[in-house]
C-alpha positions in Angstrom: 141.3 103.4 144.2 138.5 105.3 145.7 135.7 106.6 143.4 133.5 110.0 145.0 130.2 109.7 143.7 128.3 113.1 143.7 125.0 112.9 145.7 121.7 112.8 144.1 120.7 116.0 145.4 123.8 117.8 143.7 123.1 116.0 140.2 122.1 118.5 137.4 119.9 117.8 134.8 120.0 120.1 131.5 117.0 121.2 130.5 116.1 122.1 127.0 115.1 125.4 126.3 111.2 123.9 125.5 111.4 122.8 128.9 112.4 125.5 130.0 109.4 127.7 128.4 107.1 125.4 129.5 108.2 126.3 133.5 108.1 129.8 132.7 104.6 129.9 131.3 103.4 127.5 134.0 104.7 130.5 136.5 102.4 133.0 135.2 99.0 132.8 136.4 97.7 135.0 134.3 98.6 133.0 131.1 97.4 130.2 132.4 94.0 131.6 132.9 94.1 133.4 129.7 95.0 129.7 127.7 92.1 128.3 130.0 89.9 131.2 128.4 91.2 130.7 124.8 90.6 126.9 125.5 87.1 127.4 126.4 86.2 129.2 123.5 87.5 127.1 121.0 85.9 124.0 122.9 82.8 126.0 122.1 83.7 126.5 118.5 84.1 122.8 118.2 80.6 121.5 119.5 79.1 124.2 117.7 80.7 123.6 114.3 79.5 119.4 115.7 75.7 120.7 115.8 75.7 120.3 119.0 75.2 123.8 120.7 73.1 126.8 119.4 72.3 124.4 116.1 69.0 126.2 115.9 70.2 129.8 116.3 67.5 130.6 112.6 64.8 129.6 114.7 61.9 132.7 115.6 61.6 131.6 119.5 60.2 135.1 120.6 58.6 138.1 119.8 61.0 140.9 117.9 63.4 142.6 120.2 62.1 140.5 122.6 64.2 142.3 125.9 67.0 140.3 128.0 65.7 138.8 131.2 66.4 135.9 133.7 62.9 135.9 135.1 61.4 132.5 134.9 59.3 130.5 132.1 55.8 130.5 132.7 54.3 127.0 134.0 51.1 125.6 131.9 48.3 123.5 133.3 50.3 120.1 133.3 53.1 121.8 135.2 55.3 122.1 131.9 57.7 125.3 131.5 56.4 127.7 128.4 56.8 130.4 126.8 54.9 133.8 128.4 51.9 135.8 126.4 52.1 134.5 122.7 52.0 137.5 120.0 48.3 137.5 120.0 48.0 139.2 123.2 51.5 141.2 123.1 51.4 145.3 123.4 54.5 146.5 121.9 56.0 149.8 123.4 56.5 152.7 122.2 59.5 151.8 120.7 58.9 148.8 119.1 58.7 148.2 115.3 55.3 147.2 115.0 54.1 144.3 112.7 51.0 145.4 111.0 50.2 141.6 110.1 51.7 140.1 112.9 48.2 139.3 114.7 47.2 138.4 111.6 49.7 135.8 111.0 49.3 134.4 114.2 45.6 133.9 113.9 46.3 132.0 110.5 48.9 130.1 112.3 46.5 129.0 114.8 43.7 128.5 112.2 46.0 125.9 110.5 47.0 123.7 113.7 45.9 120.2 113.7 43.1 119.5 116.5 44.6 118.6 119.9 47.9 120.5 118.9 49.6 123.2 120.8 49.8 126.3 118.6 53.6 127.8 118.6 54.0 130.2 121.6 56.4 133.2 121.5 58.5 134.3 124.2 58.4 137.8 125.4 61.9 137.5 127.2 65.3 135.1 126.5 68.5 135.1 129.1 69.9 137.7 126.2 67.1 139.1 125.0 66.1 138.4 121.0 66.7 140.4 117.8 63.9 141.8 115.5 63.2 138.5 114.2 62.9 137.0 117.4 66.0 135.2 117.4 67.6 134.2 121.0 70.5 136.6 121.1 72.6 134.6 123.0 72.6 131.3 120.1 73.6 133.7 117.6 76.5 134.9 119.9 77.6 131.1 120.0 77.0 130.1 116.8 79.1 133.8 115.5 82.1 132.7 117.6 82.0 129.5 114.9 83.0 131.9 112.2 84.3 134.4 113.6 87.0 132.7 115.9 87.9 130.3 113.1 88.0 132.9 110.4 90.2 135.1 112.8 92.4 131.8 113.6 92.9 130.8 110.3 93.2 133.9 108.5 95.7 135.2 110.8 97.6 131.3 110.6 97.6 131.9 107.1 99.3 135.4 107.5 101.9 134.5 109.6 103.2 131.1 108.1 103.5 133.2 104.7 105.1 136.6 106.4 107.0 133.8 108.7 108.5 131.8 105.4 109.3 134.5 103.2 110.9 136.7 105.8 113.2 134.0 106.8 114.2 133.2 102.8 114.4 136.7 102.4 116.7 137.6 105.3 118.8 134.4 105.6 119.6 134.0 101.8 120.0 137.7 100.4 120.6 138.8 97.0 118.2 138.1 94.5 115.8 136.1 97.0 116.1 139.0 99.1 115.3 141.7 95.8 112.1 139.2 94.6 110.7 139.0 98.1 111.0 142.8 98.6 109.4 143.7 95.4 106.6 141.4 96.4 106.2 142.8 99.4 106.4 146.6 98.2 103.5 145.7 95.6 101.3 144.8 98.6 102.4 147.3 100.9 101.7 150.1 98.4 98.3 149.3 98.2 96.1 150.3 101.1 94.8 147.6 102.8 91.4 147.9 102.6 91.6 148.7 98.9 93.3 145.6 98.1 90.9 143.2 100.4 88.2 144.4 98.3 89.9 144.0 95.1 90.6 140.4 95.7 87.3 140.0 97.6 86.0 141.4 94.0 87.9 139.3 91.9 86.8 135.9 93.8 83.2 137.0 93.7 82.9 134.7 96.1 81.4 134.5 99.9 81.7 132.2 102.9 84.2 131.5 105.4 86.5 130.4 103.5 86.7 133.1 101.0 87.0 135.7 103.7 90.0 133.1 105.3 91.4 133.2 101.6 91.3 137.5 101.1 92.6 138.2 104.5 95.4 135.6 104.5 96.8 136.7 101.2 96.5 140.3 102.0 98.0 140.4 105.8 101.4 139.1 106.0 103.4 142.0 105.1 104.1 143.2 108.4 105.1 139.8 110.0 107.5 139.8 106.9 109.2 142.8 107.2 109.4 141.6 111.1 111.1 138.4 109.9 113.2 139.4 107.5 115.4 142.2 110.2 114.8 138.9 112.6 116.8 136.5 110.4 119.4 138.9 109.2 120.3 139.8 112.5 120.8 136.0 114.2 122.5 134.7 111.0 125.6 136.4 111.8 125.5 135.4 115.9 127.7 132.8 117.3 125.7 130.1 117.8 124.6 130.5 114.1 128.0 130.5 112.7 129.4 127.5 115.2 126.1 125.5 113.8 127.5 126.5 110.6 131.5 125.2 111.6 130.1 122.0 112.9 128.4 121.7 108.9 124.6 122.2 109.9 122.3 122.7 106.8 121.0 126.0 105.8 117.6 124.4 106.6 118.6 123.4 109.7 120.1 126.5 111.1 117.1 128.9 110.0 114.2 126.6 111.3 115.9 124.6 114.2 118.2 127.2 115.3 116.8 130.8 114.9 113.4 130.0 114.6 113.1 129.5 118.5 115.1 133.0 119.6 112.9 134.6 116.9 109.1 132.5 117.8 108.2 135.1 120.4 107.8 137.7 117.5 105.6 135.5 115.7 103.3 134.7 118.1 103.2 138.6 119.0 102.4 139.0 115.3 99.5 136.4 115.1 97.8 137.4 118.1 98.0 141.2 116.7 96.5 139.8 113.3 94.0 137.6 114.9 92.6 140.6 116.2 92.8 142.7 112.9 91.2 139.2 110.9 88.5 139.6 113.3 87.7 143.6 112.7 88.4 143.0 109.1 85.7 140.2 108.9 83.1 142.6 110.1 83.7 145.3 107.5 83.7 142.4 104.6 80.4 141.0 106.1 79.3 144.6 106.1 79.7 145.6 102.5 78.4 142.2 101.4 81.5 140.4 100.9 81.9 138.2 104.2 79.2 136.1 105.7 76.5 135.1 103.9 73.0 136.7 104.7 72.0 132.7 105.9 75.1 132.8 108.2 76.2 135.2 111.2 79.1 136.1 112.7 80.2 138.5 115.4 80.6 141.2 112.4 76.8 140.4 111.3 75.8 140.7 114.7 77.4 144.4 114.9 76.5 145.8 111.5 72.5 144.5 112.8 73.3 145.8 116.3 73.8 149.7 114.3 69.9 149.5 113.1 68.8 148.0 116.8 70.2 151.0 118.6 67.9 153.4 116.8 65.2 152.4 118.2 67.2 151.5 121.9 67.5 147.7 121.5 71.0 147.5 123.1 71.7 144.1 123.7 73.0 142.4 120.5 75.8 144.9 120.8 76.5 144.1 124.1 76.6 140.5 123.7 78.6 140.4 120.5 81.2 142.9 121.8 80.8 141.2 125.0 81.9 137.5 123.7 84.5 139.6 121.1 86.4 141.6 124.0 86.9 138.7 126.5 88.4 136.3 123.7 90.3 139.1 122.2 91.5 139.8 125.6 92.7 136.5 126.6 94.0 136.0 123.7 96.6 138.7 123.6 97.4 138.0 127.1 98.2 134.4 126.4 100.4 135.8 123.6 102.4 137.6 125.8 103.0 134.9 128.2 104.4 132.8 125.7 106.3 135.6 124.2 107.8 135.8 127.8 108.3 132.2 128.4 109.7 131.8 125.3 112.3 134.5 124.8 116.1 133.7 125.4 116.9 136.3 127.4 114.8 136.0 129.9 115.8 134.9 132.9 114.3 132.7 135.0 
């Protein structure tokens, strides 16, 4: 008896549909540069939140509105870098909010320094130029990604999983689940948005990060739910839903192991819209007081300053902010729409 064996080269091998995705997203350059983006951002969030980048970002390094430029430090007598003209012989232009102490300060300042010591030398330019308290633009651009990237993160995280959760109860189950979660839903829908964050903002009468993470999470998942809900209803009557069903899958299993991944490239279109929206939303809380606190900054803080700085033509803590807030924001949705791509059943590859 003769037995054919099938060449190597011919042999299949099945590939799971995560597999799958994964080729699909490797394929497409641009989400792979986009996840590189997103990847470099949050590595910058981490060392940050560590101490170890921009942890002095309070500290008054040059004179107010000191302006951006990459012209080099000034060398001292032992060859040292420093910093250029101190405030003592600084003539503000025209436009400059002028100090009516500030030589006065400095002479104290200089009165007071131990024998031998170096007095404290203001900058008058930094790589990003400073803000009115002299603070290097660029630190505080770092340091705002800390809290503005993880409160955009989270917030939106927090959104989604509770949209995500009770849309699926809501559309697999039905009847009275269904009524309960739509009454829910109808009692934060009906209430403009902006309305209700401050209410709850209000009622916690509380401020920090995690506050804002708190208000925006509880207030944001409506849409992802309503999303969810047509999602699950739909796939619970396909085939492949009702042979899991024949073959005496769990109601568990069949929601979360099998329509979960036809449905996940909704989600993650969903979080990357409410990222975004976390983000805007932070800077109007931070704004009217409820947000960051005045010892903390964000990209929101940054803007609302960046409104008084234009008035008298000091442009670039807007630029900077908006800057650092457009290429994330950027790169993040286009990463979201890679994976929505690699991720969706129907398309081919």
């Amino acid at each position: 008896m003769t037995t054919i064996t099938q060449p190597s080269s011919l042999a299949q091998t099945s590939l799971s549909a995560w597999q799958l995705a994964w080729q699909r997203f490797g394929a497409d350059r641009i989400g792979v540069w986009s996840a590189i983006i997103v990847l470099c951002f949050l590595a910058l969030v981490a060392l940050t939140a560590m101490g170890l980048l921009a942890s002095d970002w309070q500290k008054e390094v040059a004179i107010g509105h000191a302006p951006p430029s990459w012209a080099p430090l000034a060398k001292g007598e032992d060859g040292a870098a420093q910093a250029l003209p101190p405030v003592l012989d600084y003539t503000p232009s025209p436009t400059d909010v002028i100090d009516p102490i500030a030589k006065e300060w400095a002479q104290a300042q200089l009165a007071v320094k131990p024998a031998g010591e170096k007095p404290d030398v203001l900058a008058t330019h930094l790589p990003m130029g400073a803000d009115k308290w002299g603070r290097d633009v660029l630190n505080k651009t770092i340091k705002g990604a800390e809290t503005s990237v993880l409160v955009g993160l989270a917030a939106a995280l927090m959104a989604t999983l509770i949209g995500a959760v009770l849309g699926a109860v809501s559309g697999w189950f039905g009847g009275w689940v269904d009524d309960l979660s739509n009454w829910l839903y109808n009692v934060f829908h009906a209430i403009p948005g902006i309305l209700l964050i401050l209410a709850i903002a209000a009622v916690l009468n509380t401020k920090g990060s995690a506050a804002v993470v708190v208000i925006l999470g509880s207030t944001s998942w409506t849409g992802v739910y309503r999303l969810m809900r047509g999602e699950f209803m739909k796939h619970r009557e396909r085939e492949y839903v009702r042979a899991a069903d024949a073959i005496g899958a769990s109601h568990m299993r069949r929601m979360f192991v099998h329509i979960l991944p036809n449905v996940s490239h909704v989600i993650l279109v969903q979080y990357s819209l409410l990222t975004v929206a976390c983000i805007k939303a932070e800077v109007i809380l931070s704004y009217l007081g409820f947000g960051v606190p005045v010892d903390g900054v964000s990209w929101g803080t940054m803007l609302t300053e960046a409104q008084n700085d234009l008035l008298v033509g000091k442009w670039w803590q807007l630029l900077c902010a908006t800057l650092a807030m457009s290429i994330f924001v950027t790169a993040l949705s286009l990463l979201t729409d890679a994976l929505r791509d690699a991720l969706d059943p129907k398309v081919v590859q």
